[in-house]
C-alpha positions in Angstrom: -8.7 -1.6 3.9 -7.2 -5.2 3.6 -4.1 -6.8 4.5 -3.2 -10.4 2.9 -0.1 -11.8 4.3 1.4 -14.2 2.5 4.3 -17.3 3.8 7.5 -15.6 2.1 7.2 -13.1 5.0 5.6 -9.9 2.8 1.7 -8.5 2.9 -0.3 -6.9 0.4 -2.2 -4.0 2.3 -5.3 -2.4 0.0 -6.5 0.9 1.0 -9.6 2.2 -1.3 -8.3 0.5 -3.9 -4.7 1.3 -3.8 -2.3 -1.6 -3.7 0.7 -1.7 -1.6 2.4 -5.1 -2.3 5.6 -6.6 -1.1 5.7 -4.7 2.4 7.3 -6.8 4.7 5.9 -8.5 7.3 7.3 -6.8 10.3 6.7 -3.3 8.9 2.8 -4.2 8.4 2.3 -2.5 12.1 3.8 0.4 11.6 2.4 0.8 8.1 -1.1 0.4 9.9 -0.2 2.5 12.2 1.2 5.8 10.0 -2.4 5.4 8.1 -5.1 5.5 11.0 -2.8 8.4 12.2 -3.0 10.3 9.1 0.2 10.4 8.8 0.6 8.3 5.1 -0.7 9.6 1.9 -0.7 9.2 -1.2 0.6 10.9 -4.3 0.0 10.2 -8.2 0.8 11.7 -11.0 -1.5 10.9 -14.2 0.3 11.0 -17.7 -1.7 11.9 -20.8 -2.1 8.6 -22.7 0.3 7.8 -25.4 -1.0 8.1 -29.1 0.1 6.5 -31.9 
C-alpha cells in the first residue's frame, strides 16, 4: 500500500495495485482506517473485449 499526497489537498492511495485517486486529504485516515479493519473491498466487473 502507498499513499502520495499531493499540494491541492487530495492523495492517491495504491493498494496491490489498485488505484484510488483524488481522495481528499482529510478522508486519507479514515480511508486507512476502513482497510486495515477489513472493512473496504473491492468490487470489479470485467467486460468481454469489444470486437470489431
Amino acid at each position: 500500500m502507498s499513499v502520495r499526497l499531493y499540494p491541492e489537498d487530495d492523495a492517491l492511495i495504491d493498494v496491490e495495485g489498485v488505484e484510488c485517486p483524488d481522495v481528499p486529504r482529510d478522508d486519507v485516515p479514515a480511508f486507512l482506517r476502513s482497510l486495515f479493519d477489513e472493512l473496504a473491498y473491492v468490487k470489479a466487473r470485467r467486460f468481454p473485449r469489444a470486437t470489431s
